[in-house]
N, C-alpha and C positions, 0 to 999 in steps of 0.2 A: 374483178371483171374478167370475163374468160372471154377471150377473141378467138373468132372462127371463120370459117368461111362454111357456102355448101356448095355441092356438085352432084349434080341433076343433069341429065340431059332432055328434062319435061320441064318447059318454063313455070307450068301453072304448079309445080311440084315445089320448083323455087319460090315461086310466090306466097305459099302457103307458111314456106318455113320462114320465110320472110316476117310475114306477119305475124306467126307466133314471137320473134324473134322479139321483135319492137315491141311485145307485149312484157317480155324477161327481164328484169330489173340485173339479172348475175351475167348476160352476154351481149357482147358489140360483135354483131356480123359483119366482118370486114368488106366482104366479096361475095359473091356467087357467081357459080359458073355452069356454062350448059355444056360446054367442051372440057373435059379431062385432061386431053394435055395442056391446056392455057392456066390449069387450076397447076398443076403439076410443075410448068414455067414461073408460075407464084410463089409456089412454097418454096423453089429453091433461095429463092431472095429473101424469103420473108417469112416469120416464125408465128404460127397460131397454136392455139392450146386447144384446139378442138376442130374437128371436119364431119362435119352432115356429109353422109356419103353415099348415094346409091349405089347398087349392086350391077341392076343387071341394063349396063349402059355398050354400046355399040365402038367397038376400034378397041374400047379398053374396060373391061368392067372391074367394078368397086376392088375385087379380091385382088385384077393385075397391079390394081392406080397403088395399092398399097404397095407389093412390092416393088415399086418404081420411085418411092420414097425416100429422098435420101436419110432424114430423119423421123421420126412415129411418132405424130402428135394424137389425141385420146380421137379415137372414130366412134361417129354415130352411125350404124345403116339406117337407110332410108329405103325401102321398098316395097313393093307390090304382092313380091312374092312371098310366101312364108317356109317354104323349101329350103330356104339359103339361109335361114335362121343357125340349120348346123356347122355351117362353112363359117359362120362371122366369128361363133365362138373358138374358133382356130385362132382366128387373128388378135384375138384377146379385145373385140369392142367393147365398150361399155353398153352401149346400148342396140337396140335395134326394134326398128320401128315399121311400123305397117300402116299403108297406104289406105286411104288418106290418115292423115296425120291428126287426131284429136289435140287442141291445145295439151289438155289435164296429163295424157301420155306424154307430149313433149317436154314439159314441166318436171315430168319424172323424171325423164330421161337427163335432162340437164342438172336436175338436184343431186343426182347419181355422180352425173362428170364431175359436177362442184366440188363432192365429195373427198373423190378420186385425186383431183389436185393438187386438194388441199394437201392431204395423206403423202404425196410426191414431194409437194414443195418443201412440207415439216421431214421429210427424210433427206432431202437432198440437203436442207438447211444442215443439217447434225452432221454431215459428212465435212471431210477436210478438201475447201474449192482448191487446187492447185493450179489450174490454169484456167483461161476463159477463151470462148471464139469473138473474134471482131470482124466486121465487115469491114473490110477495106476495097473498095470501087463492087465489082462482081465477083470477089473473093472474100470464104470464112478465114480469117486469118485467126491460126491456135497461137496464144501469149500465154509462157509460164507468168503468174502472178507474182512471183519474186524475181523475177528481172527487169519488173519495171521498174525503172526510178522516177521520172514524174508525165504528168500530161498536161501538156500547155493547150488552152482553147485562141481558135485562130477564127473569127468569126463563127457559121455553123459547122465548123469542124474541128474536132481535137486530135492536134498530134500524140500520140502513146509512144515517148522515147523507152528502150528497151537497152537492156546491155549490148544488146547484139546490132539492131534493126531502128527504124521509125515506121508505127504502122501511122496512117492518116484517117480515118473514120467521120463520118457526118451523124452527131449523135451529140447531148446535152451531157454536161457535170453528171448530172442526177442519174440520167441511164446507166453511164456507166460505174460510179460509184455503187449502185446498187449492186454490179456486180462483184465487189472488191469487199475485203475485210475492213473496217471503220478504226481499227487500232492503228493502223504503220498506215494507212491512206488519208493524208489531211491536206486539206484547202485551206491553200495560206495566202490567195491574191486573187483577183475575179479571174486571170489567167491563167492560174496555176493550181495543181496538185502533188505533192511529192509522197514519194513513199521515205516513211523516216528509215528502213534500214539503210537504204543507200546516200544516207546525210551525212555529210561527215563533216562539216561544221556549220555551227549559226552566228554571225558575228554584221553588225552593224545593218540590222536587219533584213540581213538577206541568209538565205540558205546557199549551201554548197554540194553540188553534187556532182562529185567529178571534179572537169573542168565548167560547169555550169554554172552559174551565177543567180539566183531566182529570189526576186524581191519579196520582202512580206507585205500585205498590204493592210494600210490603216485598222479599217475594222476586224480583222482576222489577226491581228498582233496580240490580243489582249487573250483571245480564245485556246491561241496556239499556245502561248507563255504557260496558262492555266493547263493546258493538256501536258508541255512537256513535264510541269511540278509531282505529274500524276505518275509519269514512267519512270 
């Protein structure tokens, strides 16, 4: 599923994409917005893989909103004009789209981003992750991925103890394992995650890390036993 927002400063512009939108079985339109900088206070908090974007918008157009990004998630233009068709291809959009917006052509344009993603995801997969961002309160906090030694969940938030630091985050097991490599990161308790390199013993079913103490729990006893036979 590819999540997105758009930004329009013509409501009936938004509505349109709106409606193709719910028609997409491949995208969840998060947001939409008719003000640029309120779309722009979003994105810093909150990561999409795609932005419908107009061009030629009033205080800030499509080309400024871009470079005011602190990160590039895949653009679609949206516009009226077909002039600026040369400008988008600077910015390296996927697509770009002209007013009004036929479903069959939005459909296109989204099968294109799919594409595109996918093509990212499978390369950034093959690379070696070294580190990850985490959100902690209104900050991306950068964590090497081998200094963490485990993550305890504390209600909806998990602490991420680090060699160094404790970042705090409001985010699920699942989220953030997915960031992590599945070899040295294993769930050994409904509170717990440790990474095995920094273990350094397991005795009377609890792990050791440090000075940390961290139980194993029932049904993860039998899983873990069979994973460490494996290393």
């Amino acid at each position: 599923m590819i999540n997105c927002i758009a930004v329009d400063d013509e409501p009936k512009a938004l509505d349109i994409i709106k409606i193709h939108a719910s028609k997409s079985p491949d995208i969840n339109l998060i947001d939409s917005f008719t003000h640029p900088e309120k779309a722009l206070a979003f994105l810093k908090d909150n990561y999409v893989d795609l932005v419908f974007l107009d061009i030629n918008m009033p205080h800030i157009s499509g080309l400024n909103f871009i470079e005011k990004l602190q990160y590039k998630p895949n653009i679609i233009f949206t516009t009226a004009y077909s002039e600026y068709a040369l400008d988008s291809y600077e910015f390296e959009a996927v697509d770009y789209l002209l007013k009004p917006i036929e479903f069959d052509r939005f459909n296109k344009a989204i099968q294109k981003a799919k594409r595109l993603i996918q093509l990212n995801t499978l390369h950034q997969d093959s690379l070696l992750k070294t580190f990850i961002f985490i959100k902690d309160g209104y900050r991306q906090v950068k964590i090497i991925i081998d200094d963490i030694l485990f993550i305890q969940s504390e209600g909806n938030y998990l602490n991420i103890e680090t060699i160094s630091s404790k970042v705090v985050t409001r985010m699920s097991f699942q989220q953030l394992t997915d960031k992590l490599p599945r070899d040295v990161f294993i769930r050994v308790h409904n509170s717990y995650i440790v990474n095995l390199i920094h273990t350094n013993k397991i005795e009377d079913n609890h792990i050791f890390i440090k000075e940390v103490k961290i139980p194993i729990g029932i049904k993860y006893k039998e899983g873990f036993v069979n994973y460490l036979k494996t290393c």
